[in-house]
N, C-alpha and C positions, 0 to 999 in steps of 0.2 A: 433141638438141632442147632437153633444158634449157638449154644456154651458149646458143641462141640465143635465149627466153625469156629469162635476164637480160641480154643485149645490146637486146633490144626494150626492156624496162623501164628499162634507164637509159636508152636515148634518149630515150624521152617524157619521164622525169623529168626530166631534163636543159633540154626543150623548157618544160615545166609552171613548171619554176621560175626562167626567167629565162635558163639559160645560153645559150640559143639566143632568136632574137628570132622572132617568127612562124613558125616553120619550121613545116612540114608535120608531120603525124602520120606514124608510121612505116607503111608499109603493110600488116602484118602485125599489129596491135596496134590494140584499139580503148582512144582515149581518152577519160574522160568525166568533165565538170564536174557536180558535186553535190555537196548542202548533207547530208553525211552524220555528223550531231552528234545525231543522235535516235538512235545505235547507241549499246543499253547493252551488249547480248551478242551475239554469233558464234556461240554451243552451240546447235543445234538446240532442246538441251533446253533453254532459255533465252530465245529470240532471242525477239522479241516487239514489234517495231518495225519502221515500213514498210520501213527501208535495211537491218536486218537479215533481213528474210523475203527481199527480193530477192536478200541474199548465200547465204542455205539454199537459195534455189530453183534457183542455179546452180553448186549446190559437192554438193547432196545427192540425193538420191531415195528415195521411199518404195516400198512394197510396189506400188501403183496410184497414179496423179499426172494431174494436168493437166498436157502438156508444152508448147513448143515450137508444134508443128504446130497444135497446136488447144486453145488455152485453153478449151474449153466444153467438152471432151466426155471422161469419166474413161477414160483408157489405161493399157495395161500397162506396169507401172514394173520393178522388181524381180521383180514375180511374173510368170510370161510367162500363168497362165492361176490361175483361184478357182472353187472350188465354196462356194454359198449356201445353205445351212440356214436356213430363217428361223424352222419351228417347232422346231430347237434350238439356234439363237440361236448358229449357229455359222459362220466363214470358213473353208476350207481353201485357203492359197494355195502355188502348187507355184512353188519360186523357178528364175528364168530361169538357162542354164548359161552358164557361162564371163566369169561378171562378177566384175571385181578392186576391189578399194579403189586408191585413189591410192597406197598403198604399196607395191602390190603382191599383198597378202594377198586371197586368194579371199572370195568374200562366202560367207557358210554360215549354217546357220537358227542358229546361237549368237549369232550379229550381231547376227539381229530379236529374239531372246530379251531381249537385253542393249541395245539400245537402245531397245526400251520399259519394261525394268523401270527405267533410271537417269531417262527421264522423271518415271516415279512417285518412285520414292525421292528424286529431288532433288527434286521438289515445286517448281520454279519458273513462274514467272506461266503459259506456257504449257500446264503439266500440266493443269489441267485440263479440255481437249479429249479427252484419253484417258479421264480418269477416269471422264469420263459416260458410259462403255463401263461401270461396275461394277467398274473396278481399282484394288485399292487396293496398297501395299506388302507386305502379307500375303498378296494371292492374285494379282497379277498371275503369278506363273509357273505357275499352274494354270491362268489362263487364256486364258495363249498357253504352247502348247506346240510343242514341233520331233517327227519320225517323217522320218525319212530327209530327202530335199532339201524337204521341206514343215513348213509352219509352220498349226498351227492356232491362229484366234482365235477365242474367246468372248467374247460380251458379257452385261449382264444388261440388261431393261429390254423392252417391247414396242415398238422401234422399229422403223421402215422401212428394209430393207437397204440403200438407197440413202444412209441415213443416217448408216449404219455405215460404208460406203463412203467416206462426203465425210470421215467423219472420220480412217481409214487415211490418205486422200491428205493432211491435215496437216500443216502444218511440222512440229511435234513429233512424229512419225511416219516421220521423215526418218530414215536406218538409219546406224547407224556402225560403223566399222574399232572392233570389241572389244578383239582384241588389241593394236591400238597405243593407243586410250585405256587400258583399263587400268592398260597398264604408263607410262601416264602420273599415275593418278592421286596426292592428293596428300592424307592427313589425310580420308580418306574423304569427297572431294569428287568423283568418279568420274568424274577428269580434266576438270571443268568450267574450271577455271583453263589448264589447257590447251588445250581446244578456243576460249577466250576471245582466244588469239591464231596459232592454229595448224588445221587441217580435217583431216577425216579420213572422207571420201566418197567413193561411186562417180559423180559426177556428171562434168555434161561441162568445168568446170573447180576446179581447185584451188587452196589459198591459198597464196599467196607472199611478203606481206608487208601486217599489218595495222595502221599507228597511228591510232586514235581520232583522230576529229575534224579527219584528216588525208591521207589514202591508204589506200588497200586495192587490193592488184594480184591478180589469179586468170591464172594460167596454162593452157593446155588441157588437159584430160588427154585423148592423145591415143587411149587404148584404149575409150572412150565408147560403151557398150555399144548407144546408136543415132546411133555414128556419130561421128569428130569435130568440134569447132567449127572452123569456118573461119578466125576469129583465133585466131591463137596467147597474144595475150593479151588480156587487159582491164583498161585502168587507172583505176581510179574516184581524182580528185581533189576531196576536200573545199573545193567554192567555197563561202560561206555565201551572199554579195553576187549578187544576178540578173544585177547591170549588170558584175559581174566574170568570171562566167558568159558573157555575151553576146559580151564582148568578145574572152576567151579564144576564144570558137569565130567570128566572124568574122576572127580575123587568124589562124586554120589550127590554132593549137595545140592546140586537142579537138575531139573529133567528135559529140561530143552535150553537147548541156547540157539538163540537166534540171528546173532550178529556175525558168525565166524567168517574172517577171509579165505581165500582159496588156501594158504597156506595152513590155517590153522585147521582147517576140512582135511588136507592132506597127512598133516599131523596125528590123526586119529587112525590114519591104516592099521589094520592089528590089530584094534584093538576091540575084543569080542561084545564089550558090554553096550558099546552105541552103535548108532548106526547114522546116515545121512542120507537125507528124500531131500528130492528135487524137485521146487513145482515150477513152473513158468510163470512170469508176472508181465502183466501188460506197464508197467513205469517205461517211461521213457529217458533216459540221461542227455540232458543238451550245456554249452556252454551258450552263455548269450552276454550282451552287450548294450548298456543300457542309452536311450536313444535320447535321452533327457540329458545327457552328457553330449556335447558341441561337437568334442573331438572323436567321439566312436561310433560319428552316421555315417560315414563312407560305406560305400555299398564294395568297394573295391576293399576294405578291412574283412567285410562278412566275408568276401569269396576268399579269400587270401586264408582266413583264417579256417576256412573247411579243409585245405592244403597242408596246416599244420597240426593237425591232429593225428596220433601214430593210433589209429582206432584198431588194426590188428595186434601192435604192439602190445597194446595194454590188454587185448581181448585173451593173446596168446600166454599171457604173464600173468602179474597179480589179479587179473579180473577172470580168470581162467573159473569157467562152473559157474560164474556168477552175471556175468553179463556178456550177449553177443550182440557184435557190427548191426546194427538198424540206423539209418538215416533219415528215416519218414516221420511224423506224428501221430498215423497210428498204428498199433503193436502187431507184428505177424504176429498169424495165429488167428486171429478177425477177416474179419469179409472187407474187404474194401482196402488192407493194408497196402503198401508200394514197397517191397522187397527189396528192390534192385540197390547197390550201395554205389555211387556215382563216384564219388570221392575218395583217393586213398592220400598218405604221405607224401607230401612233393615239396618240400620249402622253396627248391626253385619255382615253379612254379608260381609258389606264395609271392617268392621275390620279385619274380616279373610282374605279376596282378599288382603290386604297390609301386613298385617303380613306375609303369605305365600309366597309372593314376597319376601319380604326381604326388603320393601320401609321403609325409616328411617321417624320418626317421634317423634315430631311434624314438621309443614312444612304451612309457610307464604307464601301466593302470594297475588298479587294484583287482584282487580276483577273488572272490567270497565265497569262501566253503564251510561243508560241518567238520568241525574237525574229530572224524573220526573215521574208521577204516570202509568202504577203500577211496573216502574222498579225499581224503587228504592225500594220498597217492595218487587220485588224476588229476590232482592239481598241481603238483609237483611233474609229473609224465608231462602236463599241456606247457607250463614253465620250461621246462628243460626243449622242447622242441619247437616253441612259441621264439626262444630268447636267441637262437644262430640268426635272426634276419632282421632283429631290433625290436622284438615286438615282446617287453617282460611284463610279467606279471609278479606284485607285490601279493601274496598271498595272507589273506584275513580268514584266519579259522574262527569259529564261535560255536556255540551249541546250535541245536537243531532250532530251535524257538526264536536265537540270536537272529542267524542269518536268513530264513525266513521271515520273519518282522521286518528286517531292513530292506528285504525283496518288496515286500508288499509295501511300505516306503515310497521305494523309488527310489532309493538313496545308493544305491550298488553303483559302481564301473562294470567290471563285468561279473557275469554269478556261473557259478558251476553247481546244477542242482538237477531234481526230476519231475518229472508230471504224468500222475498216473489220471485215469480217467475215469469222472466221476459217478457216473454209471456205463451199462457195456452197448452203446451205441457211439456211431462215430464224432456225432456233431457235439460229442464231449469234447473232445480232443481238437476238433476242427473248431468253434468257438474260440478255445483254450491258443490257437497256434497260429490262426488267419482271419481274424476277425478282432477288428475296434475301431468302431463308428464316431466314437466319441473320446477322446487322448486326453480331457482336461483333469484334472486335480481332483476335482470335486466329482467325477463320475468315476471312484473307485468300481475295477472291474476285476475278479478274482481270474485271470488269463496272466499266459506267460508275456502276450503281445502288451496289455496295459503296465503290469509291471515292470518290462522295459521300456516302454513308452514309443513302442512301435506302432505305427496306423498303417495297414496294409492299404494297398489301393483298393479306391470305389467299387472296380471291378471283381477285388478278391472278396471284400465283404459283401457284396448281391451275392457273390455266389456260394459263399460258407452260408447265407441264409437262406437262398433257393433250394440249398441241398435239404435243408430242412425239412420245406415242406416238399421236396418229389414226392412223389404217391409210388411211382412206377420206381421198383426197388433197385432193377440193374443198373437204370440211368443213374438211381443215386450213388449209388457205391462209384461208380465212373466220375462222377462230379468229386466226391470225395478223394478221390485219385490225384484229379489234375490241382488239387487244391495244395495235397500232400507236397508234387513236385514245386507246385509255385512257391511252397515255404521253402522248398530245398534251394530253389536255385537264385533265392534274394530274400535274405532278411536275416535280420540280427540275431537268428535263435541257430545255434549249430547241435543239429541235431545228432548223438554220436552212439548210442548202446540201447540196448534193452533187456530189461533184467531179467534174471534167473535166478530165483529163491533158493538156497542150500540150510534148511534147519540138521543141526543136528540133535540125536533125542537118546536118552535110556531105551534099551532093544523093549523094556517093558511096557514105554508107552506106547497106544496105540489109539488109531481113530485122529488124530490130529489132521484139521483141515486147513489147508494155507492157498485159497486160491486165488485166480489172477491178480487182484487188487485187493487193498489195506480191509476191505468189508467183508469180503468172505475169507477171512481169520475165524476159527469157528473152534470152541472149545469145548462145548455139548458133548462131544459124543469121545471125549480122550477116556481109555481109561488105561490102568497100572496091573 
């Protein structure tokens, strides 16, 4: 099976890069055009980007997971069954038999021991999802422990098990082959430089070959503890360009493209051989303003600037199918979201709020996008109706990996970017939007609030953590509410869209899974 695996993937290469002229996809092998330059990492314990989550979701598995069959509803991953302690703050999960790594190597409870302690110990952007479990590098191994084929997890904190729950299911909760990282590791990097081009999962495909900003090919693994994928392989080709996307998949050479703008969607009318599904994505779009900059603390710049965003404009235009009006932080569509849009177009307005302050003007900043469709278009749309009251924006495009590295930084004026949520509970998003207890240097915090270097008030942080631990569910959602509005109505993050996924595919492929967020990307079950 592997020689036929690299005979699949050179033919599509082959196809993708010119040597063949339109040819067909291979029938065994799904090909797929995407703009995948926002990948910093491939390590679980790392990955932290939407084309990286969708690579861990199909190369890894956790203890309990959203799968495949049913992105809504938490199933049995690794652990075939869990017993819940909640008054001692405890999991016991009994791990499922006869499941391998892609090596080969049996999975055993040393595996979960070891890839959640190298989460914590490496400490990268993703860690801390675990850590609000109360783990730190000193006590995580006392607080997951192994007893025969079981693994128990403690947490500290009065949360809802359901919450403890969303968080097991976690990218970074994703389990690894110990034995083969290890003996990769390098200068006490605990094989993160390896896992950075190389997998080492029970999932239902494996890595084959990864260059940045360029390909990434996963083969099946055909021992796939529910079941194997129907393609043998899956080729992901780095298009950046939508209109080169488009055209790759109307003249046969891929079979999904993933990047098209509303216009290039529109472009396909008539045409019998594709089609285009639509899923809902919980990502958020905000412009924000970094607070580590002197000149863009005014709280009178925040309101002004929620006045100059043409949020219909752009909804009714080029973001048309792809993204709708949301002003809150977390996504309709969820329990707890705030609908209502407060804010429309008003430059007067805007003008007044600055003038009344006393804000001086005219006033230059820089404004950091991906440069690629359709941000580079709301960057240009926020430009153009930013710039009648004095307020421009110099626009700094980069690739996906650019302008996020510099976010995470601190080093931006303003950023135009998104935040999806990192598992499906609110106080993902609530952490991520109104909460930071601590703004210094040295307390990197993966939130939009630290990376602009915003500290909400005393009051907003008790209460993003009270919401936490509510036991009683309607008052939490209610908390989560007024927290939503307190982001809206002061602070440096302008909240403006929420997205709408348009893949379009060959009428032949079928079974493709694209749900709310980057982790349930699910490729098991396509077939041709």
């Amino acid at each position: 099976m592997v020689n036929r695996f690299k005979t699949v993937a050179a033919a599509a290469l082959l196809t993708l890069t010119g040597a063949y002229a339109s040819a067909a996809t291979p029938d065994n092998a799904l090909v797929v055009a995407q703009n995948i330059d926002d990948i910093v990492s491939i390590d679980p314990a790392q990955a932290y980007e939407f084309s990286s989550g969708e690579f861990v979701a199909n190369v890894y598995d956790q203890l309990v997971q959203y799968d495949a069959e049913d992105t809504t509803t938490l199933v049995a991953g690794l652990a075939s069954d869990w017993e819940i302690d909640a008054a001692d703050q405890e999991i016991v999960f009994t791990l499922r038999d006869g499941v391998t790594f892609h090596s080969g190597n049996p999975l055993r409870t040393d595996d979960v021991l070891y890839s959640f302690e190298r989460v914590i110990k490496l400490n990268k952007a993703p860690a801390f999802i675990l850590t609000q479990l109360g783990w730190t590098p000193d006590n995580v191994l006392d607080m997951v422990t192994a007893d025969g084929n079981q693994v128990t997890v403690r947490y500290e904190g009065e949360f809802a098990p359901s919450f403890v729950m969303n968080v097991l299911a976690s990218r970074p909760a994703s389990i690894v082959d110990a034995e083969t990282v290890k003996a990769q590791a390098v200068d006490g990097d605990m094989g993160n430089s390896w896992l950075n081009r190389n997998s080492a999962g029970t999932g239902p495909f494996k890595l084959r070959t990864y260059r940045p900003a360029e390909l990434l090919i996963m083969d099946a693994n055909p021992d796939y503890f529910a079941g194997a994928p129907e393609m043998d392989s899956v080729i992901i080709r780095h298009v950046a360009e939508a209109a080169t996307q488009r055209l790759l998949l109307t003249s046969g050479d891929v079979d999904i493209a993933m990047n098209l703008t509303p216009d290039q969607v529109s472009g396909l009318a008539g045409n019998d051989e594709v089609r285009v599904e639509t899923f809902p994505q919980a990502a958020v779009h905000f412009l924000s303003f970094n607070q580590m900059n002197d000149t863009l603390t005014s709280e009178a710049l925040w309101e002004a600037a929620r006045y100059l965003v043409d949020y219909n404009g752009m909804a009714d235009s080029f973001l048309n199918g792809q993204m709708r009006v949301h002003q809150a932080f977390w996504p309709a569509g969820f329990p707890g979201a705030v609908t209502e849009t407060p804010f429309n177009y008003d430059p007067e307005r805007a003008r007044s709020i600055l003038e009344d302050a006393g804000f001086d003007l005219p006033m230059t900043m820089t404004l950091d996008v991906i440069n690629s469709a359709p941000f580079t278009d709301m960057a240009q749309a926020l430009q153009a109706t930013f710039a009648p009251i004095g307020l421009n924006f110099d626009i700094l495009p980069g690739t996906g990996a650019q302008v996020i590295t510099k976010y995470r930084a601190r080093t931006h004026e303003a950023m135009l970017l998104y935040w999806g949520p990192d598992f499906m509970d609110p106080h993902s998003n609530a952490k991520a939007f109104s909460y930071n207890s601590d703004n210094s240097d040295d307390n990197y915090q993966s939130t939009t609030t630290w990376r602009n270097g915003w500290q909400p008030s005393d009051a907003m942080n008790e209460m993003t953590m009270a919401a936490l631990s509510e036991q009683d569910a309607d008052q939490r959602l209610a908390m989560y509410e007024e927290l939503q509005r307190g982001v809206q109505e002061s602070s440096p993050i302008v909240i403006m869209f929420q997205a709408t996924k348009q893949v379009a595919m060959a009428n032949q492929v079928q079974g493709f899974v694209n749900g709310a967020i980057s982790d349930y990307v699910f490729y098991r079950l396509v077939t041709k």
